[in-house]
VOLOTI-57262 format. One record per residue (C-alpha): y, z, x; residue number from 1. Coordinates in steps of 0.02 Angstrom, whole numbers, padded with zeros to 5 digits. Each point is the difference from the previous one (the first is absolute). Layout:
! VOLOTI-57262
       y       z       x  pavex
       Y       Z       X    NUM
...
This chain:
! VOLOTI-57262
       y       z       x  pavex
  -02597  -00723  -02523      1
   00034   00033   00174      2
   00146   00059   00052      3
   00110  -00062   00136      4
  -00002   00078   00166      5
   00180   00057   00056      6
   00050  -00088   00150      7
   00053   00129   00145      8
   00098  -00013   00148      9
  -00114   00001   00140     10
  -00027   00129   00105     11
   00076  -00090   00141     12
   00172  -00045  -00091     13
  -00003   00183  -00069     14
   00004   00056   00178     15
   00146  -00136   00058     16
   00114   00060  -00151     17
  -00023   00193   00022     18
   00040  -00015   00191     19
   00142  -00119  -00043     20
   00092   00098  -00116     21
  -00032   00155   00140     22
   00098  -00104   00118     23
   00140  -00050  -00137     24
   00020   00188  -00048     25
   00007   00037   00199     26
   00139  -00143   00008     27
   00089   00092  -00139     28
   00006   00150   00060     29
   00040  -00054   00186     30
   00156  -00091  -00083     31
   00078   00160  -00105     32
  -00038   00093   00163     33
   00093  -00108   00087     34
   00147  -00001  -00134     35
  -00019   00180   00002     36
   00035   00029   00192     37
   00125  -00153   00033     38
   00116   00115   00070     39
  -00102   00082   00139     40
  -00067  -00182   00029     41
   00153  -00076   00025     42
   00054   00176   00115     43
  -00155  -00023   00073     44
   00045  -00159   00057     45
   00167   00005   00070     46
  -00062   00156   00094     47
  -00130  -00109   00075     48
   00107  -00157   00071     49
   00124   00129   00045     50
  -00120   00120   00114     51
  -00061  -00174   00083     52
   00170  -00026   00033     53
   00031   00161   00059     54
  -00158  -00007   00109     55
   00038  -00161   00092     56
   00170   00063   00029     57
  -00091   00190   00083     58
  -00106  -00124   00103     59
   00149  -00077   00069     60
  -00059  -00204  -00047     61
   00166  -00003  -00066     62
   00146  -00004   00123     63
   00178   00056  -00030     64
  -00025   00111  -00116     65
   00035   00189   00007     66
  -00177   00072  -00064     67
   00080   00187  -00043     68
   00139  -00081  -00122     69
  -00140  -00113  -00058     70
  -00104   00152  -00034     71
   00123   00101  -00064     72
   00041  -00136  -00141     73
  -00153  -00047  -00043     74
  -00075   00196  -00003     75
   00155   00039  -00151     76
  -00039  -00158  -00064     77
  -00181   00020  -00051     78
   00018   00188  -00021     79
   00158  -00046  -00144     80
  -00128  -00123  -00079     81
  -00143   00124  -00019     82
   00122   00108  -00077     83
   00100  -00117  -00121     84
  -00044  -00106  -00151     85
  -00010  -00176   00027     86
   00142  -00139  -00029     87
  -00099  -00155  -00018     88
   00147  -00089   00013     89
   00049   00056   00191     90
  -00172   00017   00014     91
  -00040  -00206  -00029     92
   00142  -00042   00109     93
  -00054   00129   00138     94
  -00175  -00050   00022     95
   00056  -00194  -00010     96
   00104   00048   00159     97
  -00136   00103   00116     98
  -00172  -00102  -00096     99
  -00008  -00138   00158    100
   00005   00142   00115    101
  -00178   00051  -00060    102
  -00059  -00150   00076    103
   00095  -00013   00129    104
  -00107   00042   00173    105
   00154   00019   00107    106
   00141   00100  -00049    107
   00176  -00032   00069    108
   00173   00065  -00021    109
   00070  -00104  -00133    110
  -00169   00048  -00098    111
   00042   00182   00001    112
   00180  -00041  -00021    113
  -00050  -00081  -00173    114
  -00099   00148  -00033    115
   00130   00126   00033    116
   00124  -00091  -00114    117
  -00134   00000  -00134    118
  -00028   00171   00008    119
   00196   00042  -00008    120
   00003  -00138  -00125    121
  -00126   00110  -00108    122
   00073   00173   00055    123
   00201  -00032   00044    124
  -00012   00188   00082    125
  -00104  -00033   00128    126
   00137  -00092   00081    127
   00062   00142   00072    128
  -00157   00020   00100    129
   00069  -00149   00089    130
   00129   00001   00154    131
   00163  -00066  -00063    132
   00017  -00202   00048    133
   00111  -00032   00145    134
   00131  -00107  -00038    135
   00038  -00166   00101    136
   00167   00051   00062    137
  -00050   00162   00106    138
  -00173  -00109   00071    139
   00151  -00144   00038    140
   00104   00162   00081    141
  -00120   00056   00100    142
  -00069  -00163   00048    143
   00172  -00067   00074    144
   00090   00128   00105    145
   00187  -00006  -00040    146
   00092  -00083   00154    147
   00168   00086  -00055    148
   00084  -00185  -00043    149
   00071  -00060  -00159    150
C-alpha cells in the first residue's frame, strides 16, 4: 500500500504567515514600547504645543501679549516637567486646555492666556512668575481724575 502524501502549506502561504507574524511581533513590541515610555511621550508632547506656542508668541503673530513673561512661564514650566514625575490627572486636564492650540495657525492673546492658566493650573508656583492683577478700583482711579466734589 501506498501511503498518503502529507499535504503542506505551500510555499507561498509559508511565506505570508512568517512575514505576518514578523509584523505582529513588531506591533507587540512597538505597543510595550510605547507603554514603556508614556511618560516622556506625553512630556514630549506638551513640550511640543507649548514651544509652538511659545514660538508664535517670539514671532510676534500674537498681539498683546508680553513675550518675556510668556517666556519666562513657559521656560519653568517645561524645565519643572522634565524634572518631575507625571500627574496624569493635571496632566489630562492640562493638555485638554492647550490641545486646540496645536492646530491653531494664529495665535492670539486669550490663546496664551488659556495656556498660562494651564500651566499655573499644573504648577500653582509659577504664578509668581506673573505680575500681580490690577484690581478694577485703582484702573477706575486712575481713569477718572477726582474733581474734589462729594
Amino acid at each position: 500500500m501506498e501511503q498518503p502524501q502529507k499535504k503542506r502549506m505551500k510555499k507561498g502561504y509559508m511565506v505570508t504567515l512568517i512575514i505576518v507574524l514578523v509584523i505582529l511581533v513588531m506591533i507587540i513590541a512597538a505597543a510595550i514600547t510605547c507603554w514603556m515610555k508614556k511618560d516622556d511621550l506625553a512630556k514630549y508632547a506638551a513640550q511640543t504645543v507649548v514651544q509652538s506656542v511659545k514660538t508664535q508668541v517670539a514671532q510676534g503673530t500674537a498681539e498683546g501679549i508680553d513675550s518675556v513673561q510668556v517666556n519666562a512661564v513657559t521656560d519653568a514650566f517645561m524645565t519643572k516637567l522634565s524634572e518631575s514625575e507625571l500627574d496624569y490627572e493635571k496632566y489630562q486636564v492640562f493638555f485638554q486646555k492647550i490641545q486646540p492650540l496645536s492646530t491653531d495657525d494664529q495665535i492670539d492673546s486669550t490663546e496664551v492666556a488659556v495656556m498660562l492658566d494651564a500651566m499655573i493650573e499644573y504648577f500653582p508656583e509659577l504664578e509668581e512668575l506673573l505680575p500681580p492683577p490690577v484690581e478694577a478700583d485703582s484702573l477706575l482711579e486712575e481713569a477718572m481724575p477726582d474733581t474734589g466734589q462729594e
